[in-house]
Backbone as a ProteinNet text record, in pm:
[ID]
protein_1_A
[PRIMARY]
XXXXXXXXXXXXXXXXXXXXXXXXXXXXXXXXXXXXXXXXXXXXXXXXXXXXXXXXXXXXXXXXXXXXXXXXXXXXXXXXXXXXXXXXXXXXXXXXXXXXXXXXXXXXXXXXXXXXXXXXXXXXXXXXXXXXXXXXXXXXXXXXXXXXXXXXXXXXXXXXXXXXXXXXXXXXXXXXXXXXXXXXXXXXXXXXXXXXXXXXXXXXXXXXXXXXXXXXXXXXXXXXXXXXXXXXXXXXXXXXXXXXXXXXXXXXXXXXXXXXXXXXXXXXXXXXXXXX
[TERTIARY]
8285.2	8237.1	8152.6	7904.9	7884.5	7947.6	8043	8082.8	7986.7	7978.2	7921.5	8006.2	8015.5	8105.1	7979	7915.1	7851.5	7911.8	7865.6	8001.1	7984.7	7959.3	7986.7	7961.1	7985.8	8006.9	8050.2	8080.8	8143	8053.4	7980.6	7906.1	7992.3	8115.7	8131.8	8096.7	7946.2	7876.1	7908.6	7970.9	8005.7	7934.4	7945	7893.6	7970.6	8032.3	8127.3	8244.8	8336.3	8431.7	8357.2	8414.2	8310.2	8391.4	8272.9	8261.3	8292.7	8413.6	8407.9	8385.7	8325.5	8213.9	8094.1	8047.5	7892.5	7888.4	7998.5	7994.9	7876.9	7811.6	7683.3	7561.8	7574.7	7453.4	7508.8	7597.9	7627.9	7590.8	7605	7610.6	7448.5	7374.1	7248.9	7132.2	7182.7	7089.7	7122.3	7232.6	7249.8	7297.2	7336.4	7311.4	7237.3	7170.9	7007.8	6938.3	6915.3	6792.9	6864.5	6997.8	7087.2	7107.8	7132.2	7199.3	7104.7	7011.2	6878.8	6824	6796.4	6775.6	6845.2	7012.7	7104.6	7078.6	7117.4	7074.5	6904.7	6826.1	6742.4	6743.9	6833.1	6893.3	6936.9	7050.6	7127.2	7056.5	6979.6	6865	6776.8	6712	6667.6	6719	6833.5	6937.5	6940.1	6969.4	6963.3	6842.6	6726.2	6592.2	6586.5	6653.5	6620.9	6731.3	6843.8	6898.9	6822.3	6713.2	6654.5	6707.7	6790.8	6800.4	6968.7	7025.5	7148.3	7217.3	7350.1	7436.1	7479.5	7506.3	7542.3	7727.3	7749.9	7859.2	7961.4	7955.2	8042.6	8008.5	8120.4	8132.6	8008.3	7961.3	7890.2	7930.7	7899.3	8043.6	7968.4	8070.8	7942.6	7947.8	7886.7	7874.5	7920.3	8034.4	8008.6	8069.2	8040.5	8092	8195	8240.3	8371.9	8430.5	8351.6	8279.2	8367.7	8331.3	8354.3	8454.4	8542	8685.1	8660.3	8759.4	8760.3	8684.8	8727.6	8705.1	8552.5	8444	8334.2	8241.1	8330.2	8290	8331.3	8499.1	8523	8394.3	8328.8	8250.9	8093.3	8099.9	7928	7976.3	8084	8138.1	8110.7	8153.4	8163.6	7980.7	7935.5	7837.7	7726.7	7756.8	7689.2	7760.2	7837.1	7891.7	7816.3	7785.9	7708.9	7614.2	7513.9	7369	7341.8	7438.7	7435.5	7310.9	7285.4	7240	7261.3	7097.1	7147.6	7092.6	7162	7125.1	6998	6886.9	6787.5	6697.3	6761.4	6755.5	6844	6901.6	6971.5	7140.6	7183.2	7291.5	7395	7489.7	7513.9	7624	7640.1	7686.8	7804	7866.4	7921.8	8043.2	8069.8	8213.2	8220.2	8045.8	8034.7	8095.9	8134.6	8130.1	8044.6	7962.6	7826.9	7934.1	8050	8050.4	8250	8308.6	8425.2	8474	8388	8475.4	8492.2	8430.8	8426	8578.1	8622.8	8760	8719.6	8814.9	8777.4	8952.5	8932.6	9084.7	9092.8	9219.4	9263.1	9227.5	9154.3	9128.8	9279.5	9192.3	9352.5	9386.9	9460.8	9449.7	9358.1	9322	9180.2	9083	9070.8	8937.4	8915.8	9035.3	9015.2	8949.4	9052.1	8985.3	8867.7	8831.6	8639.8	8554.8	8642.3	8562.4	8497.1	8594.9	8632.7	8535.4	8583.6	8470.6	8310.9	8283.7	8130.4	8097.1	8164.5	8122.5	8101.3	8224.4	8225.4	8119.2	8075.7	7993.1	7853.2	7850.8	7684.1	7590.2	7512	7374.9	7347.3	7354.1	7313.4	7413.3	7535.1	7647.8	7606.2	7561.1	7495.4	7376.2	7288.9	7166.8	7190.8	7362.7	7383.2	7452.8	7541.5	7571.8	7556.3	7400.3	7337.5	7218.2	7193.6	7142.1	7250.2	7356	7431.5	7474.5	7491.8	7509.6	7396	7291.6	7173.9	7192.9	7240	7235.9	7310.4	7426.1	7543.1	7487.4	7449	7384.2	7276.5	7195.4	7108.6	7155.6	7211.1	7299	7455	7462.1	7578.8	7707.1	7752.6	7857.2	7927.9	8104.4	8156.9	8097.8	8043.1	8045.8	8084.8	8222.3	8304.1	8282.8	8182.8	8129.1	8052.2	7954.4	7829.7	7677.4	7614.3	7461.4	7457.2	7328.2	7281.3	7323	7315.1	7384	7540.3	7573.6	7719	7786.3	7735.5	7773.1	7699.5	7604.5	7538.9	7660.1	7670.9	7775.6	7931.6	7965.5	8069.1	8073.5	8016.2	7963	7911	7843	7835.5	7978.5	8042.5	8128.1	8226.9	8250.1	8352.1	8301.8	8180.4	8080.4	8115.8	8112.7	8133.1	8296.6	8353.6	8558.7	8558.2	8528.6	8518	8510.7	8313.4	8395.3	8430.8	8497.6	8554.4	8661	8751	8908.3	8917.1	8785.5	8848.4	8793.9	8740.9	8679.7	8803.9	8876.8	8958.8	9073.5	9122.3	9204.5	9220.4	9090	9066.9	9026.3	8990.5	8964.6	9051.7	9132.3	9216	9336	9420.2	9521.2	9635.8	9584.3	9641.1	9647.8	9524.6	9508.4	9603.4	9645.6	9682.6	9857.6	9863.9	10040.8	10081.9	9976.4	9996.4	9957.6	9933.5	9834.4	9676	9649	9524.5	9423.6	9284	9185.3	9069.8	9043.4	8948.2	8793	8763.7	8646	8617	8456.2	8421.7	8375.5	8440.5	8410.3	8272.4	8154.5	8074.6	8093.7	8079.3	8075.3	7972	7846.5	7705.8	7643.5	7750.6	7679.7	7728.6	7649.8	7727.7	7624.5	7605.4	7547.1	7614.2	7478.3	7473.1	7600.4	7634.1	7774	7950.2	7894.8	8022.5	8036.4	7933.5	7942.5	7957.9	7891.2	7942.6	8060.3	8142	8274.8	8332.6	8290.4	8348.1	8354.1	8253.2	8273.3	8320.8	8329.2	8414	8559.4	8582.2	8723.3	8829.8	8692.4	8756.8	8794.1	8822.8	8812.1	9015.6	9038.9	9210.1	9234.7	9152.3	9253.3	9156.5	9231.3	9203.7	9265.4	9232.6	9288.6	9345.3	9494	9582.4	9514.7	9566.2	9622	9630.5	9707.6	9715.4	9632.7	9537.9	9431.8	9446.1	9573.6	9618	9594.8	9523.9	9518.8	9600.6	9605	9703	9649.6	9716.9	9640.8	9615.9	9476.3	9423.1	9521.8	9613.9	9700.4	9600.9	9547.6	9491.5	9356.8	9288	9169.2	9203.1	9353.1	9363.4	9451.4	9568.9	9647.3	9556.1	9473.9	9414.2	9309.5	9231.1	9138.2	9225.4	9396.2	9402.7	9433.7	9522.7	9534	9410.3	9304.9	9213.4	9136.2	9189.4	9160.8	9285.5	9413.5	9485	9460.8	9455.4	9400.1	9274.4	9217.6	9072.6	9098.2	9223.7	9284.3	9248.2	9292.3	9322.5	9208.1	9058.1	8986.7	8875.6	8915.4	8786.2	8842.8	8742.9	8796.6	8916.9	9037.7	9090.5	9094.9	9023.5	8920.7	8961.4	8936.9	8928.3	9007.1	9116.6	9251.6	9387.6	9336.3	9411	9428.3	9518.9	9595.5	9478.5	9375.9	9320.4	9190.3	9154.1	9008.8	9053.9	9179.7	9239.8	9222.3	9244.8	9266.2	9081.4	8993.1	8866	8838.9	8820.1	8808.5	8816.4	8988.9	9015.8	8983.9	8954.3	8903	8756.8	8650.2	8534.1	8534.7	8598	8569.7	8583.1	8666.6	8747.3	8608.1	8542.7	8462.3	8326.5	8304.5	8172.4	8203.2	8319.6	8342.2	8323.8	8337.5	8317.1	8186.3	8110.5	7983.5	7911.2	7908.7	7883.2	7923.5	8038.2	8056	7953	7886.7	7802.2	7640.8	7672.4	7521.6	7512.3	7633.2	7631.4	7655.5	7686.8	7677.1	7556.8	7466.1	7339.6	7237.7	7249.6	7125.6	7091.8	7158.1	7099.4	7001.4	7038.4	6938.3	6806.6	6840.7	6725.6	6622	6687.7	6610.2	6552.4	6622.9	6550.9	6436.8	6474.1	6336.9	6235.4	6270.2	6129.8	6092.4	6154.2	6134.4	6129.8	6139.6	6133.9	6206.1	6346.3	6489.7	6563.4	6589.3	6655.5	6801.1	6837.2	6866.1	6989	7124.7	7247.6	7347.3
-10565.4	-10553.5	-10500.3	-10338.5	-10386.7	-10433.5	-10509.3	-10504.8	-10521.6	-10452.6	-10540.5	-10579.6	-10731.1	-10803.2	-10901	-10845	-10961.6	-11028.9	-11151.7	-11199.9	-11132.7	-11026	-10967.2	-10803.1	-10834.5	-10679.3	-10630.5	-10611.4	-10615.6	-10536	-10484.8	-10493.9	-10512.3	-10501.1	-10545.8	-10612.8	-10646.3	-10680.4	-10625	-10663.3	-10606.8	-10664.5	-10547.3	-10608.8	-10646.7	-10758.4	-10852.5	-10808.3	-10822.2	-10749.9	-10767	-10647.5	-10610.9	-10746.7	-10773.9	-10846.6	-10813.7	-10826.8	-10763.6	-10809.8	-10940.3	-10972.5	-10920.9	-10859.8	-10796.4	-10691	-10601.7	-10505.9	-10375.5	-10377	-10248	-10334.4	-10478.9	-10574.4	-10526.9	-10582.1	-10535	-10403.2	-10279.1	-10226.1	-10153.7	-10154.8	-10154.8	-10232.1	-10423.5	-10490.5	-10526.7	-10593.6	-10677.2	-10559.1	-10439.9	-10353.7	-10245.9	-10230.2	-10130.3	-10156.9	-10237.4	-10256.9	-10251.7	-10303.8	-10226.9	-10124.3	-10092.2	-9921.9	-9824.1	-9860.6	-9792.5	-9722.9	-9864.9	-9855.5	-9792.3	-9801.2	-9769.9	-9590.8	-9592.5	-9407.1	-9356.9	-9399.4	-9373.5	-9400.9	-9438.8	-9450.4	-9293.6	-9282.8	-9182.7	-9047.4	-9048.9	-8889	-8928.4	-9031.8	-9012.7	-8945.7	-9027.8	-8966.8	-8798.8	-8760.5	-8590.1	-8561.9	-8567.7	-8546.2	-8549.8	-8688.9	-8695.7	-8599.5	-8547.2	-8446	-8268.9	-8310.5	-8153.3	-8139.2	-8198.9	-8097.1	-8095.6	-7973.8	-7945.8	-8028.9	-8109.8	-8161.4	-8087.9	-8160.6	-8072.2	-8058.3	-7929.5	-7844.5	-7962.5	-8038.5	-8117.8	-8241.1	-8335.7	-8453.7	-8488.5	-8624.8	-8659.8	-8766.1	-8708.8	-8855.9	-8957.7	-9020.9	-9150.2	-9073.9	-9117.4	-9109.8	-9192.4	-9181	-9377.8	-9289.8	-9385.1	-9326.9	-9412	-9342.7	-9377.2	-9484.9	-9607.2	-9757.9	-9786.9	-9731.6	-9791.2	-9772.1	-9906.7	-9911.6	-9896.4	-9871.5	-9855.9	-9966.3	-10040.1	-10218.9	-10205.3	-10195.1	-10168.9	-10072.5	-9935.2	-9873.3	-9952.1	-9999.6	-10091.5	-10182.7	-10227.2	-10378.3	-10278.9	-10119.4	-10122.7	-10037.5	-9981.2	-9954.2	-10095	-10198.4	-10330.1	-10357.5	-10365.2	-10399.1	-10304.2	-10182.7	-10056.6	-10125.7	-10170.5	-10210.5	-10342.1	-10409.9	-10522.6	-10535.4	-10419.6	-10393.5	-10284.5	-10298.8	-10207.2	-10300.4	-10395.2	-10478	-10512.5	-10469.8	-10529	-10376.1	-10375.8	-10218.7	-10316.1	-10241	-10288.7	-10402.1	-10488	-10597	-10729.5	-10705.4	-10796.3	-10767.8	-10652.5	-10640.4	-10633.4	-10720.1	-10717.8	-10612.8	-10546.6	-10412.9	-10420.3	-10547.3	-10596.9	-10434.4	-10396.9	-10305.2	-10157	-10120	-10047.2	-9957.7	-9865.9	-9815.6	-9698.1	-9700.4	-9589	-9424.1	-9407.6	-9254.2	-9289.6	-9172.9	-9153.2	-9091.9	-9055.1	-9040.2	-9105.7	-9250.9	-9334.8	-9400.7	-9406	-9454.4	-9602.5	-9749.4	-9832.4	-9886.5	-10003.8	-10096	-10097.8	-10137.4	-10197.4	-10389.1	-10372	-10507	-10608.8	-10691.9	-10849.5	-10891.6	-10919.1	-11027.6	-11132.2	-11144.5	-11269.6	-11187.3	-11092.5	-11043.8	-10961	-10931.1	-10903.2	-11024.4	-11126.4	-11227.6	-11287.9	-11231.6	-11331.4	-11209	-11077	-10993.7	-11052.9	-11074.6	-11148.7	-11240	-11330.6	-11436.4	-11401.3	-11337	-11321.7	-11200.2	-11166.2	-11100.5	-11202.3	-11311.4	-11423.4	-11484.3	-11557	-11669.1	-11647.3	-11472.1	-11446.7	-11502.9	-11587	-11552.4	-11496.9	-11395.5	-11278.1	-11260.4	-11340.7	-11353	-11471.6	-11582.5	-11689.7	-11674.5	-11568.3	-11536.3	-11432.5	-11330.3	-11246.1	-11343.1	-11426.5	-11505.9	-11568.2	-11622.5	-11724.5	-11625.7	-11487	-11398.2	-11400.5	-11300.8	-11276.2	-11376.4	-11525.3	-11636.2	-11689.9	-11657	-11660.5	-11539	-11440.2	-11317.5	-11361	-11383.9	-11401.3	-11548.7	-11643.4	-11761.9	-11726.3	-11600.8	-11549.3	-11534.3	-11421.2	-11326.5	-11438.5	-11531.1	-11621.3	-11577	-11474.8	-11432.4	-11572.5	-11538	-11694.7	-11784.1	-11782.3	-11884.9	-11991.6	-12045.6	-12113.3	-12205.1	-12152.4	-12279.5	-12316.6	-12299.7	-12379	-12306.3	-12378.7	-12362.1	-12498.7	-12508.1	-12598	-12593.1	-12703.8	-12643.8	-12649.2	-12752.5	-12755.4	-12584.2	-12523.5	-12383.9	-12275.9	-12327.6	-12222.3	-12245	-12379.4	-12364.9	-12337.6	-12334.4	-12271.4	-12125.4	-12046.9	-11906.6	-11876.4	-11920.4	-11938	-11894.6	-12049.9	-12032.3	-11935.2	-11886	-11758.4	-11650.9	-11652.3	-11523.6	-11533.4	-11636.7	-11651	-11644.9	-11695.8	-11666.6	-11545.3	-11450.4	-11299.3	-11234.8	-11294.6	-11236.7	-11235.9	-11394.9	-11433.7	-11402.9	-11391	-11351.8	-11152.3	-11128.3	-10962	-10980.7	-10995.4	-11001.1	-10981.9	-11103.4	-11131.8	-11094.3	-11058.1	-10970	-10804.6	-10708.1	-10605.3	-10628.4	-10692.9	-10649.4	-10736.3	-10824.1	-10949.8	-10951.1	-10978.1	-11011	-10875.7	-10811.6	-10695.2	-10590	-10593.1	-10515	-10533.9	-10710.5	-10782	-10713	-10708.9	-10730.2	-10578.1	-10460.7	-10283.2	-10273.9	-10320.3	-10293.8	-10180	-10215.8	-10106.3	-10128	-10054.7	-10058.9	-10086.6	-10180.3	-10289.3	-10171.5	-10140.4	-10082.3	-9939.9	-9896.9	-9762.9	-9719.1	-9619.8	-9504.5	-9400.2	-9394.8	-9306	-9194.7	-9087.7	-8929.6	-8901.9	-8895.9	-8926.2	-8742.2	-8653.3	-8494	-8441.4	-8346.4	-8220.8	-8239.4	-8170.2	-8164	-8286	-8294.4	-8419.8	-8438	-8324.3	-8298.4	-8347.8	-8277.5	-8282.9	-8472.8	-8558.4	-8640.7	-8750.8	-8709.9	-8788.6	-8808.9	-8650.9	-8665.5	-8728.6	-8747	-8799.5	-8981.9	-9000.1	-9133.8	-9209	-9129.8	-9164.4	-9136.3	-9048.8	-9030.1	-9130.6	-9260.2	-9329.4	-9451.3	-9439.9	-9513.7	-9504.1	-9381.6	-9377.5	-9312.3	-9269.6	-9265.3	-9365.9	-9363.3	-9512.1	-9516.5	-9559.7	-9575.5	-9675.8	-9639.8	-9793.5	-9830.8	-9924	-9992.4	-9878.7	-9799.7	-9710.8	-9548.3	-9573.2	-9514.6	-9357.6	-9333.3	-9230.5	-9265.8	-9151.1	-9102.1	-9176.9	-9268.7	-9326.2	-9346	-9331.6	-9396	-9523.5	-9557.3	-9704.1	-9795.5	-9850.1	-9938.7	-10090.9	-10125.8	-10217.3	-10256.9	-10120.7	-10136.7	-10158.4	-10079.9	-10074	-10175.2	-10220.6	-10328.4	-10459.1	-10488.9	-10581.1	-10608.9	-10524	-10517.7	-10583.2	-10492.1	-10551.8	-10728.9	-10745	-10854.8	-10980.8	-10977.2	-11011.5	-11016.4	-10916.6	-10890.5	-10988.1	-10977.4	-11078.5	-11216.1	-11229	-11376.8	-11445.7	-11351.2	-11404.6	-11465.4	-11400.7	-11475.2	-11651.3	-11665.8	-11828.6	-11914.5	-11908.6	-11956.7	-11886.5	-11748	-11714.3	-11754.2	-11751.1	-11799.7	-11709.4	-11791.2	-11682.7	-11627.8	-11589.7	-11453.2	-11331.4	-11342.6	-11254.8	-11222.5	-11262.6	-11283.1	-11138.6	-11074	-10950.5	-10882.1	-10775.1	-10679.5	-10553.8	-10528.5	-10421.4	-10484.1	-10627.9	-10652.9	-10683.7	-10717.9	-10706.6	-10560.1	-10504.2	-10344.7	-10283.9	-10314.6	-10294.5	-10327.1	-10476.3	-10521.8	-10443.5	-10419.7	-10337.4	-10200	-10121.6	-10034	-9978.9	-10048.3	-10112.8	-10138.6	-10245.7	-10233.9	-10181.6	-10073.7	-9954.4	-9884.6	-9861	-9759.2	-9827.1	-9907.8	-10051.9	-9980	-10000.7	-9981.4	-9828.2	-9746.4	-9614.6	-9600.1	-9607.4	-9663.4	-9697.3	-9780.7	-9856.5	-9813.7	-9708.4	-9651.3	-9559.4	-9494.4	-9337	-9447.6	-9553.6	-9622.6	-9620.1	-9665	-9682.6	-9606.5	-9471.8	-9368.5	-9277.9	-9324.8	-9300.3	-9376.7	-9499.4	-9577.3	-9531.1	-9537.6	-9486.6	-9435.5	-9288.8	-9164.2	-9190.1	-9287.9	-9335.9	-9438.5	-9589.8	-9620	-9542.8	-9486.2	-9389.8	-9310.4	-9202	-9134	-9208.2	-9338.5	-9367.8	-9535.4	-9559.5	-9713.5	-9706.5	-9577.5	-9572.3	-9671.4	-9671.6	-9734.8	-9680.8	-9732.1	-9709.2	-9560.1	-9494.4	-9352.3	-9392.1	-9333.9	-9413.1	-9289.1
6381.4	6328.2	6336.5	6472.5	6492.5	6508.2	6567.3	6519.4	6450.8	6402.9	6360.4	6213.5	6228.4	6085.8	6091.5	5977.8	5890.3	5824.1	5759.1	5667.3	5540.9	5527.7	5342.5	5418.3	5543.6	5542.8	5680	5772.2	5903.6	5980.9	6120.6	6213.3	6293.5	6292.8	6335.2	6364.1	6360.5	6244.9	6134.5	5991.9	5906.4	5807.3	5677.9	5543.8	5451.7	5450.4	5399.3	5300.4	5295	5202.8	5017.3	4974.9	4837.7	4757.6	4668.4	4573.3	4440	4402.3	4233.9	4157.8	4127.6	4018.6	4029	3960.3	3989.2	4031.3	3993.9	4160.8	4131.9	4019.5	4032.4	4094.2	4050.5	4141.8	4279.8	4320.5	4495.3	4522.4	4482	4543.6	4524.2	4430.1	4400.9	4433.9	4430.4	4523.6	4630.6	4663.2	4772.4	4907.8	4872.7	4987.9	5004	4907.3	4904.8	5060.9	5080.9	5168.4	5338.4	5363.5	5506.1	5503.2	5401.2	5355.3	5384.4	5339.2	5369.8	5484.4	5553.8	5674.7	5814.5	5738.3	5841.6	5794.6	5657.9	5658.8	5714.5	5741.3	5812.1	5971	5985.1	6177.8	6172.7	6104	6116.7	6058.7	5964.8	5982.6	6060.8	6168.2	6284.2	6414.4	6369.7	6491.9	6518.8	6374.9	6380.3	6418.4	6449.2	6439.9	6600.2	6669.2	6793.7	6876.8	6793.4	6933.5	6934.5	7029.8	7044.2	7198.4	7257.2	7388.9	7398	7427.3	7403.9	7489.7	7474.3	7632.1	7700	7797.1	7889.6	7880.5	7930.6	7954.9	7981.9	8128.3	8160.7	8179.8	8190.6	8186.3	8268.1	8264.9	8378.7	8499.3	8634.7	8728.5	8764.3	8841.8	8908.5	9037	9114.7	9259.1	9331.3	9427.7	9472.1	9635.8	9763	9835.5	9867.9	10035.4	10042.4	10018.5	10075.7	10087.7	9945.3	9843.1	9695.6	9638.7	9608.3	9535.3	9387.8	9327	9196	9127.8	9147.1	9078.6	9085.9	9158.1	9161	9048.8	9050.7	8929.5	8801.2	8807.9	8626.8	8586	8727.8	8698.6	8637.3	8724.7	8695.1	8496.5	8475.4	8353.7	8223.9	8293.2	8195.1	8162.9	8279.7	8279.9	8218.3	8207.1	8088.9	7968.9	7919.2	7793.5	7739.9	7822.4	7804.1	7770.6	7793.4	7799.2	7666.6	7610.6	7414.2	7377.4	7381.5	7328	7145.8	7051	6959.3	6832.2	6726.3	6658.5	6568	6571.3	6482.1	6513.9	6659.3	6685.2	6635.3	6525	6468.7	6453	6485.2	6475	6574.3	6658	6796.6	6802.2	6941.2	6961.3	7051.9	7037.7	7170.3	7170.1	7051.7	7080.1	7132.2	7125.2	7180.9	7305.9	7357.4	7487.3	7520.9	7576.1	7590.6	7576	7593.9	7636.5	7638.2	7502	7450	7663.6	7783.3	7834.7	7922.3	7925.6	8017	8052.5	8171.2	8179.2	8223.4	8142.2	8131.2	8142.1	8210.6	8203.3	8030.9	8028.1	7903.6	7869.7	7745.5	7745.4	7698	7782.8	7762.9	7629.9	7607.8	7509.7	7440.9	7614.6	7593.8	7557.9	7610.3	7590.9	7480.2	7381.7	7269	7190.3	7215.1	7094	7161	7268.9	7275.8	7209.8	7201.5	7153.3	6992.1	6935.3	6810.1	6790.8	6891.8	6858	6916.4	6952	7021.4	6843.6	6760.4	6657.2	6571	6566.5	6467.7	6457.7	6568.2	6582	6611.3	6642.5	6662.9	6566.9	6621.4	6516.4	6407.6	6419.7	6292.6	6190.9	6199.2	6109.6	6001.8	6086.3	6011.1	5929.6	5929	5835.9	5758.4	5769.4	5687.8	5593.9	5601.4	5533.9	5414	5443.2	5402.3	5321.8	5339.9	5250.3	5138.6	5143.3	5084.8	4983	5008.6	4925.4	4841.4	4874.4	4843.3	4691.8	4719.6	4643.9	4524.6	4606.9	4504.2	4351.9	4434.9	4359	4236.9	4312.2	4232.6	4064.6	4134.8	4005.4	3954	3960.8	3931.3	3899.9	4054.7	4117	4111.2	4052.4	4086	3992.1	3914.8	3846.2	3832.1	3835.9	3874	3977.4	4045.1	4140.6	4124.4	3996.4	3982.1	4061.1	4054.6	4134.4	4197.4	4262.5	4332.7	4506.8	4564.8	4676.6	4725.2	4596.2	4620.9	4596.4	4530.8	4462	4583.9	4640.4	4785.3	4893.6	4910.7	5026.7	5002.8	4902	4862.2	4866.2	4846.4	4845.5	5012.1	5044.3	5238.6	5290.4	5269.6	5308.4	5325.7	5193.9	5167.5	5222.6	5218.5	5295.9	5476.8	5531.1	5631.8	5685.5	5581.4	5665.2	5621.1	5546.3	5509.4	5643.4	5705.4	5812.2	5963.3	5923.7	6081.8	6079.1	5994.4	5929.1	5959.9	5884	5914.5	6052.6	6143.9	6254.3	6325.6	6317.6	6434.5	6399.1	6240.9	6237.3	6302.6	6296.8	6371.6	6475.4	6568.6	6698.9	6780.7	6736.7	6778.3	6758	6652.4	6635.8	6651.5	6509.2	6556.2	6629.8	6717.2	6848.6	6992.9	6946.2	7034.7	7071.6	6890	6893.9	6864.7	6822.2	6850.3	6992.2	7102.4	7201.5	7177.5	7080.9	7066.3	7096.5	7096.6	7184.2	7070.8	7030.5	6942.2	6950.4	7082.1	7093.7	6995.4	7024	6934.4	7061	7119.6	7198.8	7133.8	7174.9	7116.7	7212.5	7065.9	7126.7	7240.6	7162.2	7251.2	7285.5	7266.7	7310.8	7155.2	7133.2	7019.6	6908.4	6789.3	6715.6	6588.8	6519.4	6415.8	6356.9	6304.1	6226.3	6271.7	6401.9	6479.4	6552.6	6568.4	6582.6	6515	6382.4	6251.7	6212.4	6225.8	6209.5	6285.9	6437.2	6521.9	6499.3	6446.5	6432.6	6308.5	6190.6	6099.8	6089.1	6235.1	6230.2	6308.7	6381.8	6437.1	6357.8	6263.7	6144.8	6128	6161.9	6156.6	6306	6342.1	6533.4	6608.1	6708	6809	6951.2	7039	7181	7167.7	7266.6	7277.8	7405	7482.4	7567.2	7694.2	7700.2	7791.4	7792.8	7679.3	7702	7618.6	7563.6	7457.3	7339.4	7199.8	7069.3	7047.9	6842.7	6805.7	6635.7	6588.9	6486.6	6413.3	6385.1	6322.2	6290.4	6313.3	6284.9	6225.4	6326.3	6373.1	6262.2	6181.8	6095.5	5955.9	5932.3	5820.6	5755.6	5838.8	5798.4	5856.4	5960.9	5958.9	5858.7	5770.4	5665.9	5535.2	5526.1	5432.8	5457.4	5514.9	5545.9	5508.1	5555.4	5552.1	5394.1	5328.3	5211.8	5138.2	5168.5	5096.9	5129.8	5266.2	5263.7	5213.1	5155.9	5086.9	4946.4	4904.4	4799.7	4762.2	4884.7	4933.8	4887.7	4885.7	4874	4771.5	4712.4	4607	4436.7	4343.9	4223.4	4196.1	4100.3	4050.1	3956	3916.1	3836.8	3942.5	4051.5	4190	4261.5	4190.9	4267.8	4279.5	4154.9	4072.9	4199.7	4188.1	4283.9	4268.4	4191.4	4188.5	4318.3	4253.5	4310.1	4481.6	4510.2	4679.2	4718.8	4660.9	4700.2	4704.3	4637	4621.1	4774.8	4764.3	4870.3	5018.5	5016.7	5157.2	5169.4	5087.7	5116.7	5123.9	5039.4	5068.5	5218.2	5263.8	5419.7	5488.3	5455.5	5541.2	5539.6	5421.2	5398.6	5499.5	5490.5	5528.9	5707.6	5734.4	5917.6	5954.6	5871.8	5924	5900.8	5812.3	5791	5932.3	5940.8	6103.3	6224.2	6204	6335.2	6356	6234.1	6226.6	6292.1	6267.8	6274.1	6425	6505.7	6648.5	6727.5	6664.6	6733.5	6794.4	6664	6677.5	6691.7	6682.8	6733.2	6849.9	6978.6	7105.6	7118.1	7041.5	7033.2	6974.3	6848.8	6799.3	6843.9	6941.1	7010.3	7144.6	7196.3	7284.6	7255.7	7170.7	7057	7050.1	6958.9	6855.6	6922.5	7017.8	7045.7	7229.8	7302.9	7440.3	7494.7	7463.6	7473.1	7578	7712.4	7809.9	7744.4	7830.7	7812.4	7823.6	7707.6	7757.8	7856.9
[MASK]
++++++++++++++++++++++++++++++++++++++++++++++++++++++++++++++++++++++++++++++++++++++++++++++++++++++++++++++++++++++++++++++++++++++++++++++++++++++++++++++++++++++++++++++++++++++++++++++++++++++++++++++++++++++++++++++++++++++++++++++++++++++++++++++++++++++++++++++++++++

């Protein structure tokens, strides 16, 4: 998700699958103010590349002394240290650099990927905004107000997005062998990196480290989108408002890839943010 997967919008951290009751409120209030902010990452971003990259790759150094396994661990351990976009948005899927060579993640370690998006923190206060929103504007109806009608709306906000969560970076990563992570470009001009990161939206690394395409974003989104069926009113249930849904998130994740491509540059620039 970010991931960000928020629960009403993915972040992998994400911004939760779209809402089609209300949907000019959604997309006018309840994501004005991320939206915002994230398009002001990304014309920062352009602002902060004034020095050209360089020509070639960059290596490690290690001497003779040093086995491979040593570089995978100091590789993992650059992946770890993404920290968070904005402060609030966790970056776990990050990989600093499209040419970093990295094992293939496990099984397991897809789905803790999953769950370390699910259960973050910042999933629980996007949540609990968003339900907040929805209550406002008396999204759902059908469930009332008060707090029996808040935690009903929570709720759905929250399996939104533990369900697409672990559908894209988990399940079906598990059973295509594909590579859950966002490789950032990190050199080239604004343009060329933008594209680069909305194009990872339909190509993707497997398992063995070759081009493939998104299997894994787009049938896991919908999925996630049909199973939401299960628990929203059915008012919400129609074959058009499933289809809203999944492609809304499709759109929500490429979104977020352009955000994490460029935060770096931007905490580096404007916040004197360690150099990736």
């Amino acid at each position: 998700m970010c991931n960000l997967r928020g629960p009403n919008a993915v972040c992998k951290v994400r911004i939760g699958l779209a809402r089609p009751e209300g949907l000019v409120h959604l997309n006018s209030v309840r994501r004005e103010p991320l939206l915002f902010c994230c398009t002001l990452i990304c014309a920062a971003g352009a602002m902060a590349q004034q020095m050209p990259p360089p020509d070639s790759p960059p290596t490690t150094q290690t001497s003779p002394g040093t086995d491979a396994s040593s570089t995978a661990a100091a590789n993992r351990k650059s992946i770890q240290n993404q920290g968070r976009i904005m402060g609030i948005l966790p970056n776990y899927k990050t990989v600093p650099s499209w040419k970093m060579a990295l094992p293939p993640l496990s099984k397991k370690g897809k789905f803790a990927l999953a769950t370390q998006d699910s259960f973050d923190w910042s999933s629980i206060l996007v949540a609990g905004y968003y339900a907040g929103t929805e209550q406002l504007e008396n999204q759902y109806s059908s469930w009332g107000q008060g707090m029996k009608g808040y935690s009903k709306r929570f709720a759905a906000g929250y399996a939104d997005n533990a369900i697409g969560d672990y559908m894209t970076e988990a399940i079906f990563p598990s059973m295509l062998h594909e590579d859950p992570r966002y490789y950032r470009r990190g050199e080239g001009g604004f343009l060329k990196r933008t594209a680069w990161a909305m194009s990872r939206i339909v190509v993707t690394r497997n398992d063995a480290g070759r081009s493939e395409f998104n299997i894994s974003e787009f049938a896991g989104n919908a999925a996630a989108a049909g199973i939401s069926t299960a628990y929203y009113p059915a008012a919400s249930r129609t074959t058009s408002q499933v289809f809203q849904k999944w492609y809304t998130q499709v759109g929500t994740d490429a979104f977020f890839n352009v955000l994490k491509e460029f935060w770096p540059d931007v905490r580096e620039k404007f916040f004197h943010g360690p150099k990736e």
